[in-house]
N, CA, C and O of each residue as an XYZ file, in Angstrom:
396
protein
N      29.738     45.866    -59.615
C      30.224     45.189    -58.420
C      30.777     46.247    -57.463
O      31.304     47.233    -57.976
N      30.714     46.149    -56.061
C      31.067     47.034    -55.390
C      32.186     47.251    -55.186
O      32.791     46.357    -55.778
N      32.981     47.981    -54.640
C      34.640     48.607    -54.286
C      34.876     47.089    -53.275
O      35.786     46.284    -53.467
N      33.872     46.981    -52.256
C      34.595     45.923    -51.220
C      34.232     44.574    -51.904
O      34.678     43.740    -51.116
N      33.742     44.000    -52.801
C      33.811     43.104    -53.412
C      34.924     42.670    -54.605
O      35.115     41.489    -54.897
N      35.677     43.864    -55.294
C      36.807     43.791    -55.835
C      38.011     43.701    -55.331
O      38.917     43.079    -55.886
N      38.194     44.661    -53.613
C      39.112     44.180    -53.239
C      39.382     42.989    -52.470
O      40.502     42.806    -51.993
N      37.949     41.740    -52.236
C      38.082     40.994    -51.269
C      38.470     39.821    -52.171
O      39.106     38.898    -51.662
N      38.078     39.768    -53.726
C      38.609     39.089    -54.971
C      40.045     38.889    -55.370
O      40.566     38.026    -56.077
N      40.620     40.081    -54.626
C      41.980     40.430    -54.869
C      43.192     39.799    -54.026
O      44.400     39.672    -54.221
N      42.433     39.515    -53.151
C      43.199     39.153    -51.818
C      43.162     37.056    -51.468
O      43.713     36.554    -50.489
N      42.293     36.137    -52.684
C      42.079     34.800    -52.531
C      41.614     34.668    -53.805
O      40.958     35.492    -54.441
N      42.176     33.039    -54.318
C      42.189     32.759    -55.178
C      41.609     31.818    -55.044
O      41.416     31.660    -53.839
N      40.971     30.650    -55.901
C      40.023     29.713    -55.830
C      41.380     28.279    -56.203
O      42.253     28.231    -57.070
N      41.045     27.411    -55.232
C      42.437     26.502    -54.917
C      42.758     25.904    -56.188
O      43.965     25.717    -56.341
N      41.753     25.427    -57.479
C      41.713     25.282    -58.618
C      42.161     25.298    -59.701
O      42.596     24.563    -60.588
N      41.821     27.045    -59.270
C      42.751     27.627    -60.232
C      43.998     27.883    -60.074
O      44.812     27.866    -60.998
N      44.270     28.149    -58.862
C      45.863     28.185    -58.203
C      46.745     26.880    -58.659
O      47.673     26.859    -59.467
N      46.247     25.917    -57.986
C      46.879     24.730    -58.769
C      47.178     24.658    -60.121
O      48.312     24.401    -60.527
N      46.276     24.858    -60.804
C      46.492     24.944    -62.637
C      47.655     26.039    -62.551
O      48.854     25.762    -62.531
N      47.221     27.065    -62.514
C      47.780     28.529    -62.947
C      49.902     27.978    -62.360
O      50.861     28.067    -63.127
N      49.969     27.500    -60.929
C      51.107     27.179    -60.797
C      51.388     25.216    -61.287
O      52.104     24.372    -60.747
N      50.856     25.160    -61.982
C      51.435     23.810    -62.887
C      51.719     22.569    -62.042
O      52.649     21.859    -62.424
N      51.042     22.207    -60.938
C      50.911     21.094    -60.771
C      50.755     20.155    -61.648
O      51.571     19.270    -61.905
N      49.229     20.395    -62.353
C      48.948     19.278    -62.805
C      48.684     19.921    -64.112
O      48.600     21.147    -64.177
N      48.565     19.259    -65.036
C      48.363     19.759    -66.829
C      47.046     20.568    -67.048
O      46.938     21.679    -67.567
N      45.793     19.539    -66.391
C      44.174     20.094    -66.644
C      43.670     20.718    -65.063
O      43.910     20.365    -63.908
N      42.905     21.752    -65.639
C      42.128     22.133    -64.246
C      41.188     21.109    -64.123
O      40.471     21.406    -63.167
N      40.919     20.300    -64.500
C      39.442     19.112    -64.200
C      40.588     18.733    -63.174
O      40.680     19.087    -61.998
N      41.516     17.852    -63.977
C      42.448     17.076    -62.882
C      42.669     17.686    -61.246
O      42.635     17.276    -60.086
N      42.881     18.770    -61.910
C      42.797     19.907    -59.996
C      41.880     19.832    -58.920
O      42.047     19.905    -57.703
N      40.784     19.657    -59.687
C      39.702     19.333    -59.397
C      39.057     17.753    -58.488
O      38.284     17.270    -57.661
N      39.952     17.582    -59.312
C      39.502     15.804    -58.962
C      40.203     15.740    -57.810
O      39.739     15.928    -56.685
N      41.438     15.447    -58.118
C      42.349     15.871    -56.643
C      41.921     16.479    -55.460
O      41.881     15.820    -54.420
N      41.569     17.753    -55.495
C      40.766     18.239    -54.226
C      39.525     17.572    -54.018
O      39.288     17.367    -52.827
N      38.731     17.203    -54.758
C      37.265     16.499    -54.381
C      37.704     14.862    -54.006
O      36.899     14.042    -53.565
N      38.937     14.622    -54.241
C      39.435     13.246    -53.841
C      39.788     13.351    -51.981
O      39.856     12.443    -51.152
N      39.890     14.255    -51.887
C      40.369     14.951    -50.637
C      42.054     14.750    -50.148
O      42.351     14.583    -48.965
N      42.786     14.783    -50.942
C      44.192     14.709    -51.561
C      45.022     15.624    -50.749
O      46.063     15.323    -50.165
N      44.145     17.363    -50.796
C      44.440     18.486    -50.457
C      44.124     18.831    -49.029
O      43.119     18.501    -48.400
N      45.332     19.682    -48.544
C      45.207     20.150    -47.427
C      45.720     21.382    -47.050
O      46.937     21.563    -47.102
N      44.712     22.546    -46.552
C      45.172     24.166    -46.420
C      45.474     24.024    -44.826
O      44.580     23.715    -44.038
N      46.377     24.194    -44.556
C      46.733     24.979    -43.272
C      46.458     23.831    -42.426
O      45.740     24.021    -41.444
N      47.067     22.289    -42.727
C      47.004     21.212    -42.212
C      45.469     20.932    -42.224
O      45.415     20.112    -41.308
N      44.068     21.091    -42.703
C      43.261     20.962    -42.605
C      42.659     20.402    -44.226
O      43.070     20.891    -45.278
N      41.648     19.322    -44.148
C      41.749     18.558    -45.482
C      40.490     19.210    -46.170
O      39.539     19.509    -45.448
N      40.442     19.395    -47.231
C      39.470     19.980    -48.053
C      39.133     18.834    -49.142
O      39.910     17.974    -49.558
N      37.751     19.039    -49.509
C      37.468     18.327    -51.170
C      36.626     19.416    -51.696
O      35.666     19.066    -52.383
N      36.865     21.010    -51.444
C      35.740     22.045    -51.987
C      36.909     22.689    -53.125
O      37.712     23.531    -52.722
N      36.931     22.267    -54.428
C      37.845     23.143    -55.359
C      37.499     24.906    -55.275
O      38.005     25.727    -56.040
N      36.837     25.128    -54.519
C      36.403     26.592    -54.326
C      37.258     26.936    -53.367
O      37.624     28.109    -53.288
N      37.618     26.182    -52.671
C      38.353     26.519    -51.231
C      38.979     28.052    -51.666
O      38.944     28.483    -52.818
N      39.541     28.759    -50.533
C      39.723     30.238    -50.981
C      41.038     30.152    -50.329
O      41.254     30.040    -49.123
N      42.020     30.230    -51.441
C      43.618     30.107    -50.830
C      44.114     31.490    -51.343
O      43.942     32.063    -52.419
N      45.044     31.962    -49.788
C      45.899     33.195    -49.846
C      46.771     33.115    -49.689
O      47.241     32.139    -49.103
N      47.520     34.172    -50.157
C      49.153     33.934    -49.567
C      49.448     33.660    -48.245
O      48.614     33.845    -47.358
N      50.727     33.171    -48.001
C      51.135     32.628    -46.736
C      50.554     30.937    -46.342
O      51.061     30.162    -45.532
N      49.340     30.716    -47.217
C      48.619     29.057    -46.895
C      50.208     28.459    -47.166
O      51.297     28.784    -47.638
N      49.378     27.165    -46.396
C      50.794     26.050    -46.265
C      49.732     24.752    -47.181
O      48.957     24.063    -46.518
N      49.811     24.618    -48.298
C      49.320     23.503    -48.828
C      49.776     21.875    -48.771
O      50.947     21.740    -49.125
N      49.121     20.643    -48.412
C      49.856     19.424    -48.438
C      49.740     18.798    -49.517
O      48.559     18.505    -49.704
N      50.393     18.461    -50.300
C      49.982     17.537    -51.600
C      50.522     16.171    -51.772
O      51.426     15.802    -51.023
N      50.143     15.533    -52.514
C      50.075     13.836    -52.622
C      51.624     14.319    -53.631
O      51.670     15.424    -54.171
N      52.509     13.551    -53.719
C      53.563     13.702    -54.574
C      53.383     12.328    -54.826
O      53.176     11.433    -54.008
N      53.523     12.238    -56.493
C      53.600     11.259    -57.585
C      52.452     10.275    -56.956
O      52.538      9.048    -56.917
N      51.570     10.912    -56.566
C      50.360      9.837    -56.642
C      49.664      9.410    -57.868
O      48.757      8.630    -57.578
N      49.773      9.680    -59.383
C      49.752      9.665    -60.313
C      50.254      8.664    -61.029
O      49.665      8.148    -61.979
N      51.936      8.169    -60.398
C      52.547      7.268    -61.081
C      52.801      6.433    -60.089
O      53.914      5.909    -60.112
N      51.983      6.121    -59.101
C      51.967      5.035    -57.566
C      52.965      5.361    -56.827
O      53.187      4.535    -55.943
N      53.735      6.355    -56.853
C      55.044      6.344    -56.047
C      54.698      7.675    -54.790
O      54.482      8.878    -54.934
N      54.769      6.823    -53.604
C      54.115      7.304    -52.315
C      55.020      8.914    -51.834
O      56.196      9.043    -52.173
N      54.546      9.647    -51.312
C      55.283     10.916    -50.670
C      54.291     12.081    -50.431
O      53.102     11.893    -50.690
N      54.598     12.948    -50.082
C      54.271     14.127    -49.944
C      54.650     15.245    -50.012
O      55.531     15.469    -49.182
N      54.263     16.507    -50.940
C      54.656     17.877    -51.160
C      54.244     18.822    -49.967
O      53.036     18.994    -49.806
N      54.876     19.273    -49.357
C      54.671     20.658    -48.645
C      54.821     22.084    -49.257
O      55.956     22.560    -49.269
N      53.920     22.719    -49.702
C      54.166     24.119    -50.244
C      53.532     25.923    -49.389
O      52.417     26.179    -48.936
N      54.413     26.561    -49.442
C      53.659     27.464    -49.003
C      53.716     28.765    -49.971
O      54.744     29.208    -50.483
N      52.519     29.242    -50.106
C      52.025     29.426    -51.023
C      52.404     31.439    -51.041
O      52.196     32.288    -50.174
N      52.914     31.531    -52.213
C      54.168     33.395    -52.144
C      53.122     34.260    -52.510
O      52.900     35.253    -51.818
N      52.433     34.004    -53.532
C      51.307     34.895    -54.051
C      50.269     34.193    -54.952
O      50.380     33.002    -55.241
N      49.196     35.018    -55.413
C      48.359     34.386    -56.378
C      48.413     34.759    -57.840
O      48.889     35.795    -58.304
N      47.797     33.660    -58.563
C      48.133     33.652    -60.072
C      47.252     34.838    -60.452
O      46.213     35.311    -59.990
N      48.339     35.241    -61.818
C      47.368     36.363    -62.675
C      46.873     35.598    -63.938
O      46.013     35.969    -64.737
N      47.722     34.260    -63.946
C      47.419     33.795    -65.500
C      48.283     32.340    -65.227
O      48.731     32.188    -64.090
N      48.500     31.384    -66.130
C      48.665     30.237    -66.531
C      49.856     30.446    -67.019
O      49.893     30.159    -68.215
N      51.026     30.895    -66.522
C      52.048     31.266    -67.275
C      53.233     30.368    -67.459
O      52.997     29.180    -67.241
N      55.012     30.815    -67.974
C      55.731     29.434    -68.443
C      55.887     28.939    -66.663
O      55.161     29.358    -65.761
N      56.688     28.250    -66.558
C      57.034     27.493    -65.777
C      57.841     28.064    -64.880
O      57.594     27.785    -63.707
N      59.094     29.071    -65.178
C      59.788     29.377    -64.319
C      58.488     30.986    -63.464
O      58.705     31.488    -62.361
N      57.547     31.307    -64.210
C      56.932     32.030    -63.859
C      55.707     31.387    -62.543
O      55.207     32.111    -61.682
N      55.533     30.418    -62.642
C      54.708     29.418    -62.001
C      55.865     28.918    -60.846
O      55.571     28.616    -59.689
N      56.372     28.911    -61.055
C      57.708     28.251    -59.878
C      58.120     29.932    -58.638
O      58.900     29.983    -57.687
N      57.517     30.675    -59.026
C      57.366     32.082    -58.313
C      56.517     32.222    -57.313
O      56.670     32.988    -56.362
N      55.206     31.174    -57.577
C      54.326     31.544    -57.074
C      54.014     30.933    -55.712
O      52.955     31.173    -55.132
N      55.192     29.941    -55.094
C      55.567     29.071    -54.051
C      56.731     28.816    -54.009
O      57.433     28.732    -55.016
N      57.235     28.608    -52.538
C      58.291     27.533    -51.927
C      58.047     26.255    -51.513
O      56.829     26.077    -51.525
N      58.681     25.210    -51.126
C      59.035     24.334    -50.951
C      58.751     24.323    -49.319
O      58.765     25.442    -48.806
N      58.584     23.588    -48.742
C      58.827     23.826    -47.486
C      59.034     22.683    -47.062
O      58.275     21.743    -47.299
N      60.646     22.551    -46.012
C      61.185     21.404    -45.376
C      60.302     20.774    -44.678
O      60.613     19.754    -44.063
């Protein structure tokens, strides 16, 4: 693989896996579903491509407790990308909150 293909890998993460890796949801299928539900939104703009290519600084919108019927919405913006699936307070690193 070439030099500019490793570093352009380095720099976006696949929205998917981001979700899993920071613990939204338990399964990456579920991540999945969610974005192809069109649930998700990068940079106020709605996606259903689990490929979508999220970098730091994205502002993600998410469905909060759409799972257990209870209506709202998550705002996150997004600190860095995952290296791995890690505990929780390590996953809680990888975003803020945003008012």
């Amino acid at each position: 693989m070439p030099a500019g293909n490793e570093a352009e890998d380095r720099d976006w993460q696949r929205l998917d896996k981001w979700l899993w890796c920071a613990r939204f949801l338990k399964a990456r299928s579920d991540c999945v579903r969610l974005i192809q539900d069109g649930l998700i939104r990068i940079n106020r703009q709605p996606t259903d491509k689990a490929h979508a290519r999220l970098r730091p600084g994205d502002v993600l919108t998410l469905p909060f407790g759409a799972h257990r019927g209870v209506p709202g919405v998550r705002v996150i913006r997004v600190l860095s990308l995952a290296t791995r699936r890690g505990p929780a307070p390590e996953a809680r690193g990888l975003y803020e909150e945003v008012p």
